[in-house]
C-alpha positions as CSV (number, residue, x, y, z in Angstrom):
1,X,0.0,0.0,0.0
2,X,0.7,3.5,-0.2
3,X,0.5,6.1,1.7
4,X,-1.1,9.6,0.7
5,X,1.6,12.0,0.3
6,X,3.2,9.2,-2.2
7,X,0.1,9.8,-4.1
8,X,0.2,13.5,-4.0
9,X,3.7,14.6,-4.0
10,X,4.8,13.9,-7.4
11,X,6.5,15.9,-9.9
12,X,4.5,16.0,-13.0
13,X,1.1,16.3,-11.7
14,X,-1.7,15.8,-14.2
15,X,-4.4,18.6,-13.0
16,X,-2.2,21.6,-14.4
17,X,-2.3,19.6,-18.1
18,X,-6.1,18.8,-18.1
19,X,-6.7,23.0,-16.9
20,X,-5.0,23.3,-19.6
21,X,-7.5,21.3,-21.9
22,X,-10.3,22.8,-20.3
23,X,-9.1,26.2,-20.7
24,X,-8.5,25.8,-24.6
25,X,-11.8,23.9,-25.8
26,X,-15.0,25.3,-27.1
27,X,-17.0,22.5,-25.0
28,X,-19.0,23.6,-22.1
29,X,-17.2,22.4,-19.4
30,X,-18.0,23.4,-15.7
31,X,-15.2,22.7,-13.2
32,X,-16.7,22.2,-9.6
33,X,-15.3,22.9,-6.2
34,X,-14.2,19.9,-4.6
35,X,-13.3,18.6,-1.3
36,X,-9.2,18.4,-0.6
37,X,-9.9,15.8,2.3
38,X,-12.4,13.9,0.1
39,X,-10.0,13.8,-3.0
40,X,-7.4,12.3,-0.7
41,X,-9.7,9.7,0.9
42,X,-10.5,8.7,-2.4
43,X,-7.1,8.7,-3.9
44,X,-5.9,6.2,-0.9
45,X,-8.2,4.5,-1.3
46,X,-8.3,3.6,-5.2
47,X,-4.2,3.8,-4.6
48,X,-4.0,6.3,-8.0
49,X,-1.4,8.9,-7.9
50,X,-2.2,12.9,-8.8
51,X,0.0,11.9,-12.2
52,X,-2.8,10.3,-13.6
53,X,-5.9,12.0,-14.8
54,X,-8.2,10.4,-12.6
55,X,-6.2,10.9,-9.7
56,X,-5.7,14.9,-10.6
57,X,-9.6,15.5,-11.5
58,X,-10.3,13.1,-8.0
59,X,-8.2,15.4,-5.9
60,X,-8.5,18.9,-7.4
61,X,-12.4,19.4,-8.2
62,X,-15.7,18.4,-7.4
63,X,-16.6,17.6,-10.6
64,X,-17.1,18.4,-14.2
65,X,-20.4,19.5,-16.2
66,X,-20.1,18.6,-19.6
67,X,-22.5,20.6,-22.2
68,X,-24.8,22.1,-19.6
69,X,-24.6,18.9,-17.3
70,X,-25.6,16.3,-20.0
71,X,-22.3,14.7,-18.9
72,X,-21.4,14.6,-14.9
73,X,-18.0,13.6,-14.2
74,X,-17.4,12.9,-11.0
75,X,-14.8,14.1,-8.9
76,X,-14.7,14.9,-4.5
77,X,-17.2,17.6,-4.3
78,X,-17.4,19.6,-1.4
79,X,-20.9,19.9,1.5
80,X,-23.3,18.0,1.3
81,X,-26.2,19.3,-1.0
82,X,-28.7,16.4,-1.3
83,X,-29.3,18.1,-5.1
84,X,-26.0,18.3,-5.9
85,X,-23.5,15.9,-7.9
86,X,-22.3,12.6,-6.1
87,X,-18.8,12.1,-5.7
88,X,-16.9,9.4,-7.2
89,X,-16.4,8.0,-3.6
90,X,-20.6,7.9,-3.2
91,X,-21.3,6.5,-6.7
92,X,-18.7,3.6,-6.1
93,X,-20.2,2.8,-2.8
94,X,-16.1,3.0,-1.4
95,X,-15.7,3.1,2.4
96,X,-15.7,5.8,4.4
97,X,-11.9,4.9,5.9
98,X,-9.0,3.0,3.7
99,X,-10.2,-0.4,3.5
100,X,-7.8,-3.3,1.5
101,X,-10.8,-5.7,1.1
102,X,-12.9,-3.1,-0.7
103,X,-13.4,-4.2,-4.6
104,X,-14.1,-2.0,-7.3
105,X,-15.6,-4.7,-8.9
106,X,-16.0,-4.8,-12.5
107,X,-14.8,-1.7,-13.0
108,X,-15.0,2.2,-11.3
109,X,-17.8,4.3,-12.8
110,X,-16.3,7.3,-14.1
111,X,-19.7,9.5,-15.1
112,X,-23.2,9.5,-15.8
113,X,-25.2,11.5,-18.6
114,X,-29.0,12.7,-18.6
115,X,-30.1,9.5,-20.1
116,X,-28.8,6.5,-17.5
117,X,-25.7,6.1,-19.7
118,X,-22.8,5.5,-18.0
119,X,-18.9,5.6,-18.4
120,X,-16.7,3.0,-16.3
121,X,-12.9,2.2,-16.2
122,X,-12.2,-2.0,-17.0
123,X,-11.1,-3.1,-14.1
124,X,-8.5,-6.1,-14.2
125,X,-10.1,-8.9,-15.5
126,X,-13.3,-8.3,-17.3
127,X,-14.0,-11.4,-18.7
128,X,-14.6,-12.4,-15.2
129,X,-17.4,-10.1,-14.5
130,X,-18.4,-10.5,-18.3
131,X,-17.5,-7.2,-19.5
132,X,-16.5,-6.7,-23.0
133,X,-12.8,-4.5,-24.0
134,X,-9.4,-4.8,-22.1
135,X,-8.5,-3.9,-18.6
136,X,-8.1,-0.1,-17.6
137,X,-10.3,0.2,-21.2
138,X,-13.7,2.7,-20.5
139,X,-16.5,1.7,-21.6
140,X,-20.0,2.9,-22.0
141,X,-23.1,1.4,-21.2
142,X,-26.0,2.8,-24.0
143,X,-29.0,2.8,-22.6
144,X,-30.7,2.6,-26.4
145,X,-28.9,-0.4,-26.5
146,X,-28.7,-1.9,-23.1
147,X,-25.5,-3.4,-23.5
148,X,-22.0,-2.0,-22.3
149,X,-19.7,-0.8,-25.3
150,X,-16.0,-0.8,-25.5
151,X,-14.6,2.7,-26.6
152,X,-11.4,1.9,-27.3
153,X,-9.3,4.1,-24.9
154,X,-7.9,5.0,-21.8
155,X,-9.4,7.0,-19.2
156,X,-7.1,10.5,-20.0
157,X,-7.4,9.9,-23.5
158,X,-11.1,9.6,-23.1
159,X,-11.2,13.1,-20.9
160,X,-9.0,14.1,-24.0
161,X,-11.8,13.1,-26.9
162,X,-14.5,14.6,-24.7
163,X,-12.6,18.3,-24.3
164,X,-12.2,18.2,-28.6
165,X,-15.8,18.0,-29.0
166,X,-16.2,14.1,-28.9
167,X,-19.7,14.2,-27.6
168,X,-21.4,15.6,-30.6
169,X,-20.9,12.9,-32.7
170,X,-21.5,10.3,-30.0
171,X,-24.9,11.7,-28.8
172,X,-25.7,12.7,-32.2
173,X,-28.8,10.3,-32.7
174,X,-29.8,10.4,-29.2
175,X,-30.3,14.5,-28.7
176,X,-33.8,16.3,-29.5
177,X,-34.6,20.2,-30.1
178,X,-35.0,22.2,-26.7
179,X,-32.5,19.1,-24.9
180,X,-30.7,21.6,-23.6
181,X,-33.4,23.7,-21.7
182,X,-34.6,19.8,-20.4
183,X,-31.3,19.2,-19.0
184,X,-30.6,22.7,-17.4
185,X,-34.0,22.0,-15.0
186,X,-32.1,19.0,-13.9
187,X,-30.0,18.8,-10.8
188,X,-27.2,16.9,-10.1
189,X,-28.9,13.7,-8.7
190,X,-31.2,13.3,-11.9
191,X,-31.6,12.1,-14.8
192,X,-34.6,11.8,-18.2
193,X,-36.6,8.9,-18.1
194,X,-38.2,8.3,-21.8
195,X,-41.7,6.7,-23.1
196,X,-41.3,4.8,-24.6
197,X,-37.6,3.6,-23.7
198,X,-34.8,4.7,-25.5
199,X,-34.6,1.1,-26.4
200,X,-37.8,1.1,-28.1
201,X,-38.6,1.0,-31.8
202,X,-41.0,3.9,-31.5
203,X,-37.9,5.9,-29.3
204,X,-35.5,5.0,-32.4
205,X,-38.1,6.3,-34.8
206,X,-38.7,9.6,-33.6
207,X,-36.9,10.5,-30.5
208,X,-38.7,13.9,-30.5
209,X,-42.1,12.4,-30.0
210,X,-40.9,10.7,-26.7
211,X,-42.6,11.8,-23.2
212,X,-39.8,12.8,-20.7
213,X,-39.7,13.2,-17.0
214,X,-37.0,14.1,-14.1
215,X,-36.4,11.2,-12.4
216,X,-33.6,9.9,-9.8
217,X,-30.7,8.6,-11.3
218,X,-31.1,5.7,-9.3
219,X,-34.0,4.7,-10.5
220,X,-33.3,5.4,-14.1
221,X,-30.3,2.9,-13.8
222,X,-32.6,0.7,-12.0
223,X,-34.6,0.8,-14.8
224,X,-31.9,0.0,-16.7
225,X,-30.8,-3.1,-14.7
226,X,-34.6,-4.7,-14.9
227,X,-35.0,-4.1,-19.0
228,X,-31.5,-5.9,-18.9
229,X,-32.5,-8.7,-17.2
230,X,-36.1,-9.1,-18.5
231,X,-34.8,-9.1,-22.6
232,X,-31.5,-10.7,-22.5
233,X,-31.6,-12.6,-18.8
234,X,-28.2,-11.2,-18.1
235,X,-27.8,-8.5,-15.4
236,X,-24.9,-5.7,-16.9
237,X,-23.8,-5.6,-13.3
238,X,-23.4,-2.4,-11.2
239,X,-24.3,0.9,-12.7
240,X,-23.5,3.2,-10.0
241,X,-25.3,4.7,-6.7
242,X,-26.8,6.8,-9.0
């Protein structure tokens, strides 16, 4: 194990690089204020040093809001504002103290959009826990598709794609006129639930003409979890505290 301040005292920590990034794209990104204390917990506990990505977002900021909060990347936000965005310590269900026993499972989930989608980091053996792509791989689990999707890259080089603009192209199919204005009336601990589905044939056919409410993230992944379970019989596993 090691301890904290071999975590945080390196020399080429990542958080001045990714300001950096934000500070040059033309994406919407809103940096939250986080909680030092938190961010440390969380980087002892995951054993990630402030020269990665992750462990520079973890321990610097509360957060990111991606394009008005369609994306929420979770970080060690600060209070305790029942309305607000989880931290990446509450969404993985980690313990309160360091704990050595504590698994991440089949992988650490990295964000959540508006629509119960949600990003996770491979953990180290994924055909174990029946995920598809290669360890420390993110993937995304489409909730048009129910089923979790490989993307091909690391986590920085995902926070990389998502800063040049990456999320237009991806959400492309799955964003309606007036989404915005939907997703600004949304706090932190919410997401859209659609009807029909975003999995149904009439959802595919005309996205617009869907009916959509504010709902709990929870449930939405919930949601999620049952349709899984009910079409294919197979359970895609832990989506997050939501």
């Amino acid at each position: 194990m090691r301890e904290i301040n071999e975590l945080i005292d390196v020399d080429d920590p990542a958080w001045p690089v990714l300001l950096e990034e934000l500070s040059g794209t033309d994406v919407p990104v809103e940096v939250l204020p986080g909680d030092a204390e938190s961010g440390r917990a969380s980087l002892l506990q995951l054993q990630i040093s402030a020269r990665s990505h992750l462990g520079g977002l973890v321990l610097n900021c509360g957060g990111l809001l991606v394009d008005g909060g369609w994306l929420r990347i979770f970080g060690s936000p600060g209070g305790a504002d029942a309305a607000g965005l989880p931290g990446l310590a509450e969404v993985n269900a980690m313990p309160t103290t360091f704990d050595p026993a504590w698994p991440s499972g089949a992988g650490l989930v990295i964000a959540h959009d508006v629509l119960g989608g949600v990003f996770t980091l491979n953990g180290g053996s994924p055909r174990e826990t029946g995920r598809p792509g290669e360890p420390g791989e993110m993937l995304y689990f489409a909730p048009d598709a129910l089923r979790w999707e490989p993307l091909g890259a690391g986590h920085s080089a995902w926070l990389s794609w998502i800063v040049s603009g990456g999320l237009h192209e991806f959400y492309e199919s799955l964003r309606w006129d007036g989404w915005r204005d939907e997703v600004a009336a949304l706090n932190g601990r919410q997401g859209l639930s659609f009807f029909p589905p975003l999995w149904s044939a009439e959802a595919r056919q005309d996205l617009s003409a869907t009916s959509r409410r504010a709902v709990p993230m929870a449930e939405l992944l919930g949601l999620s979890r049952d349709a899984c379970r009910q079409f294919d019989g197979a359970d895609p596993g832990f989506l997050g505290a939501g």
